[in-house]
PDB file of N, CA, C and O in Angstrom:
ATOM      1  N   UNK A   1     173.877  52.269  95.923  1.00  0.00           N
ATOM      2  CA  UNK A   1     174.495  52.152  94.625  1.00  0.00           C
ATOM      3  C   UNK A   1     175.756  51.314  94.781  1.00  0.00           C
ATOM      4  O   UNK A   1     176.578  51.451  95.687  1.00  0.00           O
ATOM      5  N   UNK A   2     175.807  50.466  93.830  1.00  0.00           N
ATOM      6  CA  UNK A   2     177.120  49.635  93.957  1.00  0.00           C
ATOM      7  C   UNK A   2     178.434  49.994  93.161  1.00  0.00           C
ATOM      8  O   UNK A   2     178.630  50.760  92.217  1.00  0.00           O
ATOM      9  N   UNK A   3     179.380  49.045  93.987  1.00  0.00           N
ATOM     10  CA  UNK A   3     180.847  50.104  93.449  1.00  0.00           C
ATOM     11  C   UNK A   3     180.897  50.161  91.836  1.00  0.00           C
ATOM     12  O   UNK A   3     181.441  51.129  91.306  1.00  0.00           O
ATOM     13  N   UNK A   4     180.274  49.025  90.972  1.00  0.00           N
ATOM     14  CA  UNK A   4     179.926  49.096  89.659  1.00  0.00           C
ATOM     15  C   UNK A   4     179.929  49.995  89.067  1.00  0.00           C
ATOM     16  O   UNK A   4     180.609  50.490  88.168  1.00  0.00           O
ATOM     17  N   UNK A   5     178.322  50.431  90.137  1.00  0.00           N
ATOM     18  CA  UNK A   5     177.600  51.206  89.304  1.00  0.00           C
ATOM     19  C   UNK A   5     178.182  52.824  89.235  1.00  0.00           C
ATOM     20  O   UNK A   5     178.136  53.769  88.447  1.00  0.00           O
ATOM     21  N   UNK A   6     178.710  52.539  90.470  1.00  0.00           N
ATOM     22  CA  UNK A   6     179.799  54.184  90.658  1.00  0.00           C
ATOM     23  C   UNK A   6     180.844  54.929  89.734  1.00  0.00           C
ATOM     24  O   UNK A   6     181.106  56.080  89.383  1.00  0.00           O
ATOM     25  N   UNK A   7     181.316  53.583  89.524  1.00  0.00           N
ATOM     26  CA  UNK A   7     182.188  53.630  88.782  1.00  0.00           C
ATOM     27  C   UNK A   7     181.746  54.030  87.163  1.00  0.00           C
ATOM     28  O   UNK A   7     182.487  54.724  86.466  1.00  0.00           O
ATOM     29  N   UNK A   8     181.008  53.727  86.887  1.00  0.00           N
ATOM     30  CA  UNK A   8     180.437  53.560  85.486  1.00  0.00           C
ATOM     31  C   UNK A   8     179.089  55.248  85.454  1.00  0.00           C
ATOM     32  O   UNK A   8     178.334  55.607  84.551  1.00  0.00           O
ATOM     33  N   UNK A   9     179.324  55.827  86.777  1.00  0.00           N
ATOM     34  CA  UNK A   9     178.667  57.108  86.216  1.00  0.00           C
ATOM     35  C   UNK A   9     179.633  58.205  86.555  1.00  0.00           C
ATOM     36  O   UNK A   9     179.474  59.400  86.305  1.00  0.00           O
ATOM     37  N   UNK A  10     180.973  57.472  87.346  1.00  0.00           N
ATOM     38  CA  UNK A  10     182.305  58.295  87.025  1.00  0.00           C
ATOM     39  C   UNK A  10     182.942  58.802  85.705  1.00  0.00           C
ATOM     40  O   UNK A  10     183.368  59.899  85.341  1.00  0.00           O
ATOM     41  N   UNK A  11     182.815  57.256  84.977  1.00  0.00           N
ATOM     42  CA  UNK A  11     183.184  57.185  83.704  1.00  0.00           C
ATOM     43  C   UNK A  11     182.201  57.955  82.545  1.00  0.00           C
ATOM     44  O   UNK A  11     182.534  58.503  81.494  1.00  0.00           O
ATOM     45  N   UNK A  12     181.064  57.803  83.063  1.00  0.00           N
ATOM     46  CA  UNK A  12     180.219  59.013  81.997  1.00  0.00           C
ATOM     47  C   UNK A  12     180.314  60.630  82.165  1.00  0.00           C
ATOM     48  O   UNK A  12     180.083  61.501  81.326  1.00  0.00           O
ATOM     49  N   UNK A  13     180.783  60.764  83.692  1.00  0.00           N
ATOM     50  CA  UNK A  13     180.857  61.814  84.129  1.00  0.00           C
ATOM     51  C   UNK A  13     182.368  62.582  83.462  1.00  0.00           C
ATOM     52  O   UNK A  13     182.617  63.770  83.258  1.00  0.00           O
ATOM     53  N   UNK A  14     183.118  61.465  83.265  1.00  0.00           N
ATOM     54  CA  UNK A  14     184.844  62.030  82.574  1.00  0.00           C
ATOM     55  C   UNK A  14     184.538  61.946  81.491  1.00  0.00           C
ATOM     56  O   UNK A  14     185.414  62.554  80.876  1.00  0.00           O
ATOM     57  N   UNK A  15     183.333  61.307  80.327  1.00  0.00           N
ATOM     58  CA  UNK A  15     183.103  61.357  79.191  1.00  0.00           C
ATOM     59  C   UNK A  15     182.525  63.079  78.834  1.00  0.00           C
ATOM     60  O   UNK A  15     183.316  63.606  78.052  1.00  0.00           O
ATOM     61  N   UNK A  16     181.918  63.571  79.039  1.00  0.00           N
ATOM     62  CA  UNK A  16     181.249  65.056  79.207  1.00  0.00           C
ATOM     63  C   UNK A  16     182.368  65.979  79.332  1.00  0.00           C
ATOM     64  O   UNK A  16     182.740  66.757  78.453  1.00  0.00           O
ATOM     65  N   UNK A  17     182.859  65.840  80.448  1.00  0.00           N
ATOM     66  CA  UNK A  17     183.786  66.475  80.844  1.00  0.00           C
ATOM     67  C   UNK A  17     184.809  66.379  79.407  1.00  0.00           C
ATOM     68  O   UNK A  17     184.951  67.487  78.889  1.00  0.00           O
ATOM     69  N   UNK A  18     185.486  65.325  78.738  1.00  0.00           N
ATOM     70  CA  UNK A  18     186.343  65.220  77.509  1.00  0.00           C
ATOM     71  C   UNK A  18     185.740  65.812  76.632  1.00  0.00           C
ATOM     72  O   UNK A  18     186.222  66.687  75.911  1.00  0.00           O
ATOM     73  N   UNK A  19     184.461  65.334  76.599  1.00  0.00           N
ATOM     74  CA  UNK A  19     183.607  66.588  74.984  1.00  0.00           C
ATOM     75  C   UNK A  19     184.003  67.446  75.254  1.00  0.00           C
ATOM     76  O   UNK A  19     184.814  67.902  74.449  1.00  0.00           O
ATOM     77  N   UNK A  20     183.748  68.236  76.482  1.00  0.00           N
ATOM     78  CA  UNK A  20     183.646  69.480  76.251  1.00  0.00           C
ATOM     79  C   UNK A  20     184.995  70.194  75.968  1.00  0.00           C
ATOM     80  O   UNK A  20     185.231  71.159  75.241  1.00  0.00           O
ATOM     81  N   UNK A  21     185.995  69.278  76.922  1.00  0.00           N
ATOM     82  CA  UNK A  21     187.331  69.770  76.417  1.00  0.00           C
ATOM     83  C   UNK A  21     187.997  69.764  75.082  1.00  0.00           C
ATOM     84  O   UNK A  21     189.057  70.253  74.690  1.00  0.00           O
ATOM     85  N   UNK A  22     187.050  69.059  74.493  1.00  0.00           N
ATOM     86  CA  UNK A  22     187.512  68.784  73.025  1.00  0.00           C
ATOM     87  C   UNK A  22     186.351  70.013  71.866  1.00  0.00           C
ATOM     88  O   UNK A  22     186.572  70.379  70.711  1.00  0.00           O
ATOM     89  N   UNK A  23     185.393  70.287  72.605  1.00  0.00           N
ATOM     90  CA  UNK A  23     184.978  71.498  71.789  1.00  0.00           C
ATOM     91  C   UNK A  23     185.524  72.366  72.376  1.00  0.00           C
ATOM     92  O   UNK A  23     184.618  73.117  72.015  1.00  0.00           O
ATOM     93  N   UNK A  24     186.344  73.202  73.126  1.00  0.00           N
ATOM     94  CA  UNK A  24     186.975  73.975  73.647  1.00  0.00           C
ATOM     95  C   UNK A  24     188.131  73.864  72.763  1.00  0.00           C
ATOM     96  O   UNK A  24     188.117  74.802  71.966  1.00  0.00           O
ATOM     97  N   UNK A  25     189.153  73.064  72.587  1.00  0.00           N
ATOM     98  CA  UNK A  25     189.974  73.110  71.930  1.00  0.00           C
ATOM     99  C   UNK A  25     189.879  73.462  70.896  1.00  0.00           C
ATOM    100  O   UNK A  25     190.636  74.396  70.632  1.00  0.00           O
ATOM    101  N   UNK A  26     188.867  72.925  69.629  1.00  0.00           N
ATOM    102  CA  UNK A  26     189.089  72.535  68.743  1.00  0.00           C
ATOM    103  C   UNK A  26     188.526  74.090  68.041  1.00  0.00           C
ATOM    104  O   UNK A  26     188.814  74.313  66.865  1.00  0.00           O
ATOM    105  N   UNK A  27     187.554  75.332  69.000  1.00  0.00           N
ATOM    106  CA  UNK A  27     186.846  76.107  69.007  1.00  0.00           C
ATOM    107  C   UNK A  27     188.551  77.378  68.862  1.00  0.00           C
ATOM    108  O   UNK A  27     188.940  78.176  68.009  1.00  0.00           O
ATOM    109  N   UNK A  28     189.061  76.918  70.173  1.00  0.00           N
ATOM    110  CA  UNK A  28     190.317  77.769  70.233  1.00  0.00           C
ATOM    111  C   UNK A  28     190.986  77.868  69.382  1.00  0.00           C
ATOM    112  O   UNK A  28     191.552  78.931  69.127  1.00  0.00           O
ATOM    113  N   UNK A  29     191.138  76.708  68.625  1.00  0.00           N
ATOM    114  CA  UNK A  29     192.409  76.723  67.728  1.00  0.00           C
ATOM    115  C   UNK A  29     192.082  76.986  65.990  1.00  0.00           C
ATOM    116  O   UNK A  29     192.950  77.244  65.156  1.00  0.00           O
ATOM    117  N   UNK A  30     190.743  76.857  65.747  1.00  0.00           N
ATOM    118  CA  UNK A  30     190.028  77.608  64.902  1.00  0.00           C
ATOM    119  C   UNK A  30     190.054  79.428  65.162  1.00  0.00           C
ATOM    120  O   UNK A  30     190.868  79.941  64.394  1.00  0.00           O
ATOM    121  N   UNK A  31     189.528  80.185  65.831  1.00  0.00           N
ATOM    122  CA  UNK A  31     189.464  81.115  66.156  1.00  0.00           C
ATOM    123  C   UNK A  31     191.031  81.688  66.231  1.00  0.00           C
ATOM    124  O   UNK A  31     191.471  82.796  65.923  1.00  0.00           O
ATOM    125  N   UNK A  32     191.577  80.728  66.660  1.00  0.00           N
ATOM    126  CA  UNK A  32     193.578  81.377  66.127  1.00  0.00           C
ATOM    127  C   UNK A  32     193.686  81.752  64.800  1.00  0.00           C
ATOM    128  O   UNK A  32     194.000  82.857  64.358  1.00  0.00           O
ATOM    129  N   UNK A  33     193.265  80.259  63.916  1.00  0.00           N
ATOM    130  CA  UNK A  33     193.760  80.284  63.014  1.00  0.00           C
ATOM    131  C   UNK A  33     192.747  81.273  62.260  1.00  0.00           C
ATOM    132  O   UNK A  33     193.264  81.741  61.246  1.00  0.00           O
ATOM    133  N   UNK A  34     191.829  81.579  62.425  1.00  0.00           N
ATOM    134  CA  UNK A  34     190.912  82.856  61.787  1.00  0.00           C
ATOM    135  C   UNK A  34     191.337  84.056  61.789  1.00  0.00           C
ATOM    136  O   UNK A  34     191.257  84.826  60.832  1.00  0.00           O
ATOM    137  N   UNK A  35     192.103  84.440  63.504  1.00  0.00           N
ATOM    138  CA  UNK A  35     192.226  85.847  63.574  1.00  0.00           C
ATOM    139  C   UNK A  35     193.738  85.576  63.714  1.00  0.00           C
ATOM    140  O   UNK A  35     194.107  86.076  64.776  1.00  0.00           O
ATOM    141  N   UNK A  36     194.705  85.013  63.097  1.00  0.00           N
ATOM    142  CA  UNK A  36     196.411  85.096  63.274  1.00  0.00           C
ATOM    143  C   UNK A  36     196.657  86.277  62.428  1.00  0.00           C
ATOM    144  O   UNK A  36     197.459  87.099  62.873  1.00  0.00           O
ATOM    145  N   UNK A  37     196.071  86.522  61.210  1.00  0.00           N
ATOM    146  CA  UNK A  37     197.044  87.650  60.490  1.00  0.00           C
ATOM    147  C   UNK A  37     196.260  88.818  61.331  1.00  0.00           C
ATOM    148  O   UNK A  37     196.881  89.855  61.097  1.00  0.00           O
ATOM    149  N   UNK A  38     195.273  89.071  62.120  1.00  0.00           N
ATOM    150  CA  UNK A  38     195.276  90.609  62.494  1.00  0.00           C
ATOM    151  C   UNK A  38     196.404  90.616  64.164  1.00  0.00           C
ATOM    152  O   UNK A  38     196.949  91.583  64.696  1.00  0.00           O
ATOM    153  N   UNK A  39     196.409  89.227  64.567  1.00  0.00           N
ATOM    154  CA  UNK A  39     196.740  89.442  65.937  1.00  0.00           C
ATOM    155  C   UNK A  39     198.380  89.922  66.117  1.00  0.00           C
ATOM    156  O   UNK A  39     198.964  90.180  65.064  1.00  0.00           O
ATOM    157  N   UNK A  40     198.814  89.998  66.839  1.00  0.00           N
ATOM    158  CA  UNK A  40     200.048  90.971  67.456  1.00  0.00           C
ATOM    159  C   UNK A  40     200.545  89.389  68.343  1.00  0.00           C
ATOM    160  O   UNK A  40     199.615  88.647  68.658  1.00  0.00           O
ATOM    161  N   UNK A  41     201.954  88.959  68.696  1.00  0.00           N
ATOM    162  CA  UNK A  41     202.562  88.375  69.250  1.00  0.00           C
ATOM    163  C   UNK A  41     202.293  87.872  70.791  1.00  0.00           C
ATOM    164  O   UNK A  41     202.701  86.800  71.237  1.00  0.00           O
ATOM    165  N   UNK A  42     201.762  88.551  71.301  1.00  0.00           N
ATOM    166  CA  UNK A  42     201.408  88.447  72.443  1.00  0.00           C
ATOM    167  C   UNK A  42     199.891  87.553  72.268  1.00  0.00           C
ATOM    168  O   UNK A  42     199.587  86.393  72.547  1.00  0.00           O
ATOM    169  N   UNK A  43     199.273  88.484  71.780  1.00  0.00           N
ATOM    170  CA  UNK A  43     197.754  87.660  71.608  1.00  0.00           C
ATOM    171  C   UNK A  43     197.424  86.364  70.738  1.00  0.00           C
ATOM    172  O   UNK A  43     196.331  85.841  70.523  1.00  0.00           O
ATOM    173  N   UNK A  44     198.955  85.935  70.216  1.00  0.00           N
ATOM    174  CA  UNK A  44     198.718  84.814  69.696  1.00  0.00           C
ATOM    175  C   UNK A  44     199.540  83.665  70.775  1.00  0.00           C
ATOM    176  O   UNK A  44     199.279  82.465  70.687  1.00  0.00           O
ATOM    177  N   UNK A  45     200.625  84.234  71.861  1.00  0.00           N
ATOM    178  CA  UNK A  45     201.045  83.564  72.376  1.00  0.00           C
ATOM    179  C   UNK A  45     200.201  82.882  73.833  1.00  0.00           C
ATOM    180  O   UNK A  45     200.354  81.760  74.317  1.00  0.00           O
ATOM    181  N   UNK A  46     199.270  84.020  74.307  1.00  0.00           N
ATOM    182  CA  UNK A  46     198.572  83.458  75.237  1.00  0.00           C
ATOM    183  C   UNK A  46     197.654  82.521  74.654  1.00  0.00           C
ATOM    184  O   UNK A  46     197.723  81.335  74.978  1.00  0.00           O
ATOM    185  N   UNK A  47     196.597  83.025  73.631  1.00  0.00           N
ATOM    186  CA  UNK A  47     195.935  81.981  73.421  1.00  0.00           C
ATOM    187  C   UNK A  47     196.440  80.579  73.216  1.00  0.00           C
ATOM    188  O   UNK A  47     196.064  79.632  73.906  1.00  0.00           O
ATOM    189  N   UNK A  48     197.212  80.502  72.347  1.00  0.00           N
ATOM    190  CA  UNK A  48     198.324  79.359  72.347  1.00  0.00           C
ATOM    191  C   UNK A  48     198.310  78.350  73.669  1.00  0.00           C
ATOM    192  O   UNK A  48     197.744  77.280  73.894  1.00  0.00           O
ATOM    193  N   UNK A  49     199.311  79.303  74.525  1.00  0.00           N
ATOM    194  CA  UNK A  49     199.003  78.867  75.835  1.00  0.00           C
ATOM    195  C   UNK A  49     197.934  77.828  76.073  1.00  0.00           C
ATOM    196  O   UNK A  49     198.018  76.600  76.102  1.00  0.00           O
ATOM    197  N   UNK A  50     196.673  78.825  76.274  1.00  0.00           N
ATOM    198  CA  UNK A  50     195.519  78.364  76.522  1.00  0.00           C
ATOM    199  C   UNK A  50     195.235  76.745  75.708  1.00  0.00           C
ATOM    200  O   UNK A  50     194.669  75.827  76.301  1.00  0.00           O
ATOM    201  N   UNK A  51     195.643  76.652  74.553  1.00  0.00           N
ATOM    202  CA  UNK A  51     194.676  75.477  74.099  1.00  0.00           C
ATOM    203  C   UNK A  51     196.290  74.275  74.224  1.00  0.00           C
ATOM    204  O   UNK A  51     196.149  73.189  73.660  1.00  0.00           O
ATOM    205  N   UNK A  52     197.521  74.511  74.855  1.00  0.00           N
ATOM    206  CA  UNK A  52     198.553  73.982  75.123  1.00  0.00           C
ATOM    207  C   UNK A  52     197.653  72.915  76.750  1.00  0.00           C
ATOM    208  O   UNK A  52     197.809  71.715  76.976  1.00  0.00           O
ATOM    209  N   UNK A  53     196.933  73.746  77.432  1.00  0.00           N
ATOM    210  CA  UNK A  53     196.695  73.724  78.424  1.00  0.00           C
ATOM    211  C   UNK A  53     195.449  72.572  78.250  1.00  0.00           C
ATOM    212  O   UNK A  53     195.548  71.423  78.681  1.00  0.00           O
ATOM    213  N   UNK A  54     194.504  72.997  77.681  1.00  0.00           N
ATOM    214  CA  UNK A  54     193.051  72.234  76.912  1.00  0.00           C
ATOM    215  C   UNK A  54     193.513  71.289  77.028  1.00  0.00           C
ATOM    216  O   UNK A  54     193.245  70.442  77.881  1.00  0.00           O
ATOM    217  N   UNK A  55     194.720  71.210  75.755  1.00  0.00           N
ATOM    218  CA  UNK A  55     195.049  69.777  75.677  1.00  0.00           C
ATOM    219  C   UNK A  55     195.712  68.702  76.231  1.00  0.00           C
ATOM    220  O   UNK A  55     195.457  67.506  76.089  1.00  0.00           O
ATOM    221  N   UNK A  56     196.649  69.266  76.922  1.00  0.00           N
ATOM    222  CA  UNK A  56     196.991  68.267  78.333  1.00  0.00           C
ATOM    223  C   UNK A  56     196.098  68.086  79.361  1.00  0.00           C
ATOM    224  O   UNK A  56     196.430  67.209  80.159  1.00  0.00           O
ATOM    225  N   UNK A  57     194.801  68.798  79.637  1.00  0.00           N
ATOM    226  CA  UNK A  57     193.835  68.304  80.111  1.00  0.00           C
ATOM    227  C   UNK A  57     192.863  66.751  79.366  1.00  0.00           C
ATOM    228  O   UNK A  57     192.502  65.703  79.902  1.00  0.00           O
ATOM    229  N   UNK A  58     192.715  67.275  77.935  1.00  0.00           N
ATOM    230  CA  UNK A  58     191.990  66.152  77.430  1.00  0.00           C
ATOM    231  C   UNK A  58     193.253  64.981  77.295  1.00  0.00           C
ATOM    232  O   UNK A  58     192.689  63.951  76.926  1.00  0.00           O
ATOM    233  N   UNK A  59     194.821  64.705  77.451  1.00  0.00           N
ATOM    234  CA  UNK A  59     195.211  64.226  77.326  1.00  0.00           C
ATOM    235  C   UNK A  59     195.155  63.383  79.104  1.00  0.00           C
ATOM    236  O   UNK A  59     195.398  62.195  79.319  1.00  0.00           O
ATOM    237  N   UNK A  60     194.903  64.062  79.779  1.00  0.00           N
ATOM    238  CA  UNK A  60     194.870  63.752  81.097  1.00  0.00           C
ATOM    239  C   UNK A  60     193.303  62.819  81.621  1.00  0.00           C
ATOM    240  O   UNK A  60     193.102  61.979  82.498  1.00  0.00           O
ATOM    241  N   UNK A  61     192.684  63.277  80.899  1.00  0.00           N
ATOM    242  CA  UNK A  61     191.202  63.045  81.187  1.00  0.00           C
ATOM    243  C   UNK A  61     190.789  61.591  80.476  1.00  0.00           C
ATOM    244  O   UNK A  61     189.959  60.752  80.826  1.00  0.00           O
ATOM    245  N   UNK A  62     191.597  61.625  79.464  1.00  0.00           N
ATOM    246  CA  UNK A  62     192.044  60.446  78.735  1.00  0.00           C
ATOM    247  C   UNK A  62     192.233  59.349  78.902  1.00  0.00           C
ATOM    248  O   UNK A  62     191.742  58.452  78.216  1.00  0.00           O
ATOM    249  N   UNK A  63     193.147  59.167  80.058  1.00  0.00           N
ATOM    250  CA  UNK A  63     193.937  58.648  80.489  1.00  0.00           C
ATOM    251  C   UNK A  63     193.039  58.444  81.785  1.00  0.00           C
ATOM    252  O   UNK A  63     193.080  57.266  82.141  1.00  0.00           O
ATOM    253  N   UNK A  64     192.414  59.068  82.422  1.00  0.00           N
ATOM    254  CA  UNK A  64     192.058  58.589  83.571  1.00  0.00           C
ATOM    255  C   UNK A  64     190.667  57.732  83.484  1.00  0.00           C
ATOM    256  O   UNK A  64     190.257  56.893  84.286  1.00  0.00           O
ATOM    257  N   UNK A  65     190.010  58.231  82.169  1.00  0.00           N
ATOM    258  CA  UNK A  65     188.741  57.337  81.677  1.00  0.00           C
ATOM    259  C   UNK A  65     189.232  55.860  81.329  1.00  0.00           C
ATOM    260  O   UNK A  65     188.682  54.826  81.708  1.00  0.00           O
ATOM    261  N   UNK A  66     190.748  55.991  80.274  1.00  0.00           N
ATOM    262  CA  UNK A  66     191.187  54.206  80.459  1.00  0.00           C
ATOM    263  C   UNK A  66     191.314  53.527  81.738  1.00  0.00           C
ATOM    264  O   UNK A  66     191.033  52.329  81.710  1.00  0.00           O
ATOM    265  N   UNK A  67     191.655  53.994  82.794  1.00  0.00           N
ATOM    266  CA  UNK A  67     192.262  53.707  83.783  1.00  0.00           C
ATOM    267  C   UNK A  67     190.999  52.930  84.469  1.00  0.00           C
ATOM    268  O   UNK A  67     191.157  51.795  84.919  1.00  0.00           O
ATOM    269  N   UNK A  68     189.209  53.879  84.552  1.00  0.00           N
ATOM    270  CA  UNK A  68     189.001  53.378  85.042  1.00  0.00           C
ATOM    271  C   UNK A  68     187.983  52.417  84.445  1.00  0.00           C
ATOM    272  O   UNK A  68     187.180  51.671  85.004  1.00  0.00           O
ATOM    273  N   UNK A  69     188.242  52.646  83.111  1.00  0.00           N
ATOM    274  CA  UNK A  69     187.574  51.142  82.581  1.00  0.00           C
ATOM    275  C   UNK A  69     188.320  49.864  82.734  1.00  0.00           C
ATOM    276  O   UNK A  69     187.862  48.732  82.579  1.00  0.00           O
ATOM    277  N   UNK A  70     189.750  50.259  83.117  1.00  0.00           N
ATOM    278  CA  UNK A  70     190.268  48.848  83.269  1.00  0.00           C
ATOM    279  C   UNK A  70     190.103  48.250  84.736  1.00  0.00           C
ATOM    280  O   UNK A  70     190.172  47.039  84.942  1.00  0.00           O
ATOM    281  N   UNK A  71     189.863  49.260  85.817  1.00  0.00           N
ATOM    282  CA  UNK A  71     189.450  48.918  86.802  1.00  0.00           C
ATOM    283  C   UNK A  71     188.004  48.588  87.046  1.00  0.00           C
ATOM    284  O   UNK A  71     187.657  47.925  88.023  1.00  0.00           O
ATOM    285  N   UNK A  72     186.910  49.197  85.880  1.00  0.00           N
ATOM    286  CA  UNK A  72     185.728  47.983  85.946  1.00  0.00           C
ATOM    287  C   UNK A  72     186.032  46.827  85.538  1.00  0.00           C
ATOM    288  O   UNK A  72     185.399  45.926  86.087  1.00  0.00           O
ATOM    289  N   UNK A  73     186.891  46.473  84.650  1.00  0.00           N
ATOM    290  CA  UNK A  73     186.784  44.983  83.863  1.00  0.00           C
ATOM    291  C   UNK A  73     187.547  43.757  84.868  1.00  0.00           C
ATOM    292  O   UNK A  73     187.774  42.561  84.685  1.00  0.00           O
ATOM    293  N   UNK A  74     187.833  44.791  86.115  1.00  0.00           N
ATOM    294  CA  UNK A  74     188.783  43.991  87.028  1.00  0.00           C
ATOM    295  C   UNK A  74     187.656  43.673  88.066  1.00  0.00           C
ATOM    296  O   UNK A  74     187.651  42.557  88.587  1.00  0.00           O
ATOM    297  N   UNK A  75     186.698  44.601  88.394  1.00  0.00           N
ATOM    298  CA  UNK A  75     185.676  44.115  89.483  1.00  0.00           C
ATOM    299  C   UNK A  75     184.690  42.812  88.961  1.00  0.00           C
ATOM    300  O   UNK A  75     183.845  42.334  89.718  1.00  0.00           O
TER     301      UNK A  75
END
């Protein structure tokens, strides 16, 4: 397999990986906003947490999928 082609099932491989982080999020922060008036302070602060976290992942994952499309357009 050539470095191309490596590269380009890296990049599908960080594409999957972003869906899913992005139905994760988007799942979390629905389900907040559904159950906020029964929840208690605590259980709204971890979850919180949690999709704080999601999203600097998909912001990360982001970022590394540009990165390496600009390093195919360079090979």
């Amino acid at each position: 397999m050539g470095k191309i082609d490596k590269q380009k099932e890296f990049i599908g491989y960080l594409k999957v990986i972003f869906s899913i982080l992005i139905a994760i999020d988007v799942s979390l922060v629905a389900w907040i906003f559904k159950n906020s008036n029964t929840m208690t302070g605590l259980e709204i602060i971890v979850p919180s947490i949690i999709v704080l976290l999601v999203t600097i992942a998909l912001i990360y994952a982001n970022k590394t999928i540009l990165q390496k499309i600009d390093q195919l357009e360079e090979m």
